[in-house]
Wavefront OBJ file of the C-alpha trace (Angstrom):
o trace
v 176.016 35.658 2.526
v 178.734 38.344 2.755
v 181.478 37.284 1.520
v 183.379 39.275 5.001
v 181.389 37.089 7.027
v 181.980 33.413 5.287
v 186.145 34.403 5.422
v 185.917 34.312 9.438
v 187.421 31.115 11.096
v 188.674 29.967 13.784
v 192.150 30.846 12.144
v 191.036 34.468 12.911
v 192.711 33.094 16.806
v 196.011 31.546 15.704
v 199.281 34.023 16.413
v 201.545 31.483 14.795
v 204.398 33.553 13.903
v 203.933 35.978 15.883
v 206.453 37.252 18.476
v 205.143 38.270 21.902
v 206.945 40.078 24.937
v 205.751 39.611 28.097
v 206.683 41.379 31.743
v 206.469 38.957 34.488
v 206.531 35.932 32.469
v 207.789 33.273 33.872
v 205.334 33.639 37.288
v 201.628 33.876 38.257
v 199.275 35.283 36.377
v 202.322 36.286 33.441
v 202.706 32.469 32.953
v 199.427 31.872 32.466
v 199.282 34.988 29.672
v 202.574 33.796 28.181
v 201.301 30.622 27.904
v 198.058 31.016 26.468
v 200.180 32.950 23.247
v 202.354 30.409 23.122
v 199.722 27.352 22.841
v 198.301 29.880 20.270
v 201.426 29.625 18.285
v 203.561 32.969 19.403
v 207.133 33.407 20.301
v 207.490 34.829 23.766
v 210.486 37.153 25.156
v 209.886 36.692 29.032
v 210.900 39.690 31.418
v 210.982 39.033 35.009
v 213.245 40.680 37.932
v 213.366 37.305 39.587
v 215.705 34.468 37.713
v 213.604 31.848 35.790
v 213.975 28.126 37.089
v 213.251 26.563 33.591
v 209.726 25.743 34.231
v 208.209 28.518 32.308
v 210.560 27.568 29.400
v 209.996 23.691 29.199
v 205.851 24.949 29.581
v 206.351 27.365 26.276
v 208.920 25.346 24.512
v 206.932 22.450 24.631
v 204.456 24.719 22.524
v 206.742 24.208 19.531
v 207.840 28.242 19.721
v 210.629 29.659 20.766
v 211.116 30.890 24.442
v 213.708 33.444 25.429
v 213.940 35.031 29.497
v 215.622 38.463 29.827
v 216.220 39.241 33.853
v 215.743 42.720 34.178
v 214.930 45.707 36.674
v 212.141 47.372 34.592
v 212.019 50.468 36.669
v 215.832 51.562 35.633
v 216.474 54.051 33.382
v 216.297 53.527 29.561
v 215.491 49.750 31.124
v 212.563 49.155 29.123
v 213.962 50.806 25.490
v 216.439 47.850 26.066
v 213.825 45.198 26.482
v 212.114 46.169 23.775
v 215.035 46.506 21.291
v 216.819 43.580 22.193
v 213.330 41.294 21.955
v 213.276 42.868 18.512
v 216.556 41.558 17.691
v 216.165 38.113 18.959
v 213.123 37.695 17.597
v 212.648 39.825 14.097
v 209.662 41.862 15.453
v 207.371 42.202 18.318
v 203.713 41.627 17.457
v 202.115 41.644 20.747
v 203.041 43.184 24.371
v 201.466 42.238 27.799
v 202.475 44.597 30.325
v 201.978 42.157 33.734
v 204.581 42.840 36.328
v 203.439 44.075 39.450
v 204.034 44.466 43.002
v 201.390 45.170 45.710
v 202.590 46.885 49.006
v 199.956 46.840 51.620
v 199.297 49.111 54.764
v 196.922 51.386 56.340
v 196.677 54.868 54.860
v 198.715 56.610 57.370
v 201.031 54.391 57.057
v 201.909 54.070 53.416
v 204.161 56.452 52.267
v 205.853 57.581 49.455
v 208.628 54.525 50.648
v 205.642 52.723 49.474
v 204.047 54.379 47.013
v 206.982 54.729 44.339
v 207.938 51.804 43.780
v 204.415 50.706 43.034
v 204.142 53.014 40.735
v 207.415 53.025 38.531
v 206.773 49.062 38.289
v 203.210 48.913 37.232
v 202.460 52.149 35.512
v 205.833 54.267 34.791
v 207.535 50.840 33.073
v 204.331 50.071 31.263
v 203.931 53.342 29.880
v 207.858 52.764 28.924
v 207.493 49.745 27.486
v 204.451 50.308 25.145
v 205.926 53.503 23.826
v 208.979 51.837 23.136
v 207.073 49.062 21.467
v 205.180 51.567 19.509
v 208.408 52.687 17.484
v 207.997 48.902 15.672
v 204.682 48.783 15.603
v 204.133 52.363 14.237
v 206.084 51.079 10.991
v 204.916 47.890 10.495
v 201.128 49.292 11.149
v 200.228 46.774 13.408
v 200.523 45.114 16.874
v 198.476 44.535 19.759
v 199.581 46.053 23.702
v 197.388 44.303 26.257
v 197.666 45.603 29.749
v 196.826 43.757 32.776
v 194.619 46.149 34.774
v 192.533 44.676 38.307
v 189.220 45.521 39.634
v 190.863 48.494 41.678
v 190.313 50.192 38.019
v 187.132 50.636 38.789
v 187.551 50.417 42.482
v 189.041 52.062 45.603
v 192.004 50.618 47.114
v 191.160 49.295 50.454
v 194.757 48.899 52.544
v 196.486 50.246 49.056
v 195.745 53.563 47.953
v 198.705 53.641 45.495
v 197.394 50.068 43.906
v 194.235 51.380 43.242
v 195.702 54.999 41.603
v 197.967 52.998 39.518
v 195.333 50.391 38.164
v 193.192 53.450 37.444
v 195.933 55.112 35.774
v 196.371 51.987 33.606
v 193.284 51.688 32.657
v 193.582 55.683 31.366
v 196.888 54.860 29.655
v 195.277 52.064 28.300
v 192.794 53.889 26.351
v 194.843 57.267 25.517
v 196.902 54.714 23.912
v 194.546 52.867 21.878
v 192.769 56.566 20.881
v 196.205 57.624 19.645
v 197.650 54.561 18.232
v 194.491 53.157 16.487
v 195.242 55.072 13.361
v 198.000 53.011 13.065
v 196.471 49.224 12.919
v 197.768 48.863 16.575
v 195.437 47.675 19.559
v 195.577 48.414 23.141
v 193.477 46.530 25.764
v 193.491 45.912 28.974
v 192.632 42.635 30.830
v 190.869 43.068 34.521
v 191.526 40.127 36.915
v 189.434 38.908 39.594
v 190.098 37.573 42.284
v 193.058 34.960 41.311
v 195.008 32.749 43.768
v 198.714 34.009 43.555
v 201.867 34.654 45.780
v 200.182 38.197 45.684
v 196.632 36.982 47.097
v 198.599 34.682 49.461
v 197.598 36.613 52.326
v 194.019 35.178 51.850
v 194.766 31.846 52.847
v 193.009 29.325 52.163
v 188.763 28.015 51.677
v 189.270 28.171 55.336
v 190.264 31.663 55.378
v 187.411 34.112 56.211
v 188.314 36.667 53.931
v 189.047 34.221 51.009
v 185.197 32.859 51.774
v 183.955 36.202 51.763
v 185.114 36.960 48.475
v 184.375 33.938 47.135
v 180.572 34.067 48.707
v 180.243 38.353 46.642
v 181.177 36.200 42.779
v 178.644 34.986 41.305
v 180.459 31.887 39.666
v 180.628 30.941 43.331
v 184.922 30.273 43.044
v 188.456 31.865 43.223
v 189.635 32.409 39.596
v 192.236 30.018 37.899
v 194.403 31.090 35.857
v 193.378 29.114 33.084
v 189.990 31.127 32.925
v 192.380 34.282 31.943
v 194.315 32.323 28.982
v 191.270 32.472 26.627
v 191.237 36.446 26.864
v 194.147 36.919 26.264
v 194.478 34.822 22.907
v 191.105 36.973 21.609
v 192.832 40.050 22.525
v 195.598 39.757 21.050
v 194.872 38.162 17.801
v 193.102 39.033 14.771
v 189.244 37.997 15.907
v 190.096 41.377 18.332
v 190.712 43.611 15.329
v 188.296 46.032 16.017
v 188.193 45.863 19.907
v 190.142 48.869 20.868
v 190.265 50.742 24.478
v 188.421 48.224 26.322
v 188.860 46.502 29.678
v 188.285 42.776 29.240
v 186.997 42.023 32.896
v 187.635 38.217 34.150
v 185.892 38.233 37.445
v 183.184 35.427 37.635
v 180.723 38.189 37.750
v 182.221 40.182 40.870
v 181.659 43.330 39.798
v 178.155 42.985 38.524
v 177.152 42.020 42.504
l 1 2 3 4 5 6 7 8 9 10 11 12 13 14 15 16 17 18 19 20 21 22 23 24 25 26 27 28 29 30 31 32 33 34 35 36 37 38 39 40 41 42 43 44 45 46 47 48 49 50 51 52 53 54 55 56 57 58 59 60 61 62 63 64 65 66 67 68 69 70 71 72 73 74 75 76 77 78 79 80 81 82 83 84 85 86 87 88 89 90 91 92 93 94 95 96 97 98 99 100 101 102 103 104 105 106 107 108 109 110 111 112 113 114 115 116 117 118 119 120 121 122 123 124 125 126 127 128 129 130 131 132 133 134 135 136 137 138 139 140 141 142 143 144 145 146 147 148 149 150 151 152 153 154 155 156 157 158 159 160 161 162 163 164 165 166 167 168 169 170 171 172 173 174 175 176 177 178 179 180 181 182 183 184 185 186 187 188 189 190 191 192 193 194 195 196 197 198 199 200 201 202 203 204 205 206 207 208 209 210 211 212 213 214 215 216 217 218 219 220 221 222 223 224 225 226 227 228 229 230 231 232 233 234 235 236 237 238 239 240 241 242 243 244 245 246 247 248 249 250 251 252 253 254 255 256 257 258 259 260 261
């Protein structure tokens, strides 16, 4: 037996020690990420424009690691250098980034406008191009580190009632892998992560298992259900510890088979 192959173990998964940052953290689907790395044993710096209410913290804390929430505006200038420098000094390092914070503004095409079109984009692609440059500067040195974006379906899709949702998750997904081409050299990762359909205050508009739109989804998956967000917490442990070492540039899709129908 090569002697490679009998040193795997499920140690290959642990991130104890590690020290995480993730946007959007303390809400959603960013919980559920920051969570997942925490159970896994990493520290997590939490970003969020919206004030934490101590849940998120008592979730991670209870982890045994060490939780700290930065409220911050991610789309003002220099913004993200700061995020990333001052998670470096309360923490020692950063290890692992998840860019997650998002909005979705929805309207027909004629009526979505550069009003809503910029802010989409200097939240979910402009701040996480930001971000996992500045991140880069640490990792570059330390020759390693792992950058895990959280891409969507309208990668691969069009962007019915969102045009500027679906250019930006396409644009992720490119960033995502001219990232990973030019930072592999340096033992550094970059992935993305592809949600489903997920219930969240961004699906809200769904409604319910009596909705007809929320049935009609849930009748083109496979699996037959909505997403939890526990489904997504497995992912992103792989991807961001050591069993991913040599998964670079990919989109890790979590869609109970949606796309596939």
């Amino acid at each position: 037996m090569s002697t490679l192959i009998n040193d795997f173990s499920m140690d290959f998964f642990s991130l104890k020690g590690k020290n995480a940052v993730v946007t959007g953290g303390n809400s959603g689907l960013g919980q559920a990420f920051a969570l997942a790395l925490a159970k896994a044993g990493a520290n997590i710096f939490a970003v969020a424009y919206v004030d934490d209410d101590g849940t998120t913290k008592k979730l991670i804390e209870g982890c045994g690691v060490k939780y700290t929430f930065m409220q911050a505006d991610i789309t003002e200038d220099n913004k993200c250098e700061n995020i990333i420098d001052e998670s470096v000094k309360v923490q020692g390092s950063i290890d692992i980034l998840i860019n997650c914070a998002g909005i979705c503004n929805i309207a027909d095409v004629l009526d979505f406008g550069r009003k809503e079109w910029d802010p989409m984009i200097a939240i979910n692609l402009t701040a996480a191009f930001e971000l996992s440059r500045a991140a880069a500067k640490y990792m570059i040195p330390q020759k390693s580190g792992r950058i895990i974006n959280v891409c969507s379906l309208f990668s691969f899709l069009g962007g019915l009632g969102s045009p500027a949702y679906a250019a930006m998750k396409a644009g992720l997904m490119g960033l995502t892998k001219a990232y990973a081409d030019e930072l592999g050299k340096h033992g550094i990762t970059v992935n993305g992560i592809a949600p489903g359909y997920f219930q969240t205050s961004m699906t809200s508009g769904t409604g319910s298992a009596n909705d007809e739109k929320y049935n009609k989804i849930k009748d083109h998956v496979p699996a037959d259900r909505w997403g939890e967000r526990q489904d997504l917490m497995g992912a992103t442990v792989f991807l961001a510890s050591k069993a991913a070492d040599y998964v670079n540039g990919t989109l890790l899709v979590v869609d109970g088979g949606y796309l596939v129908r």
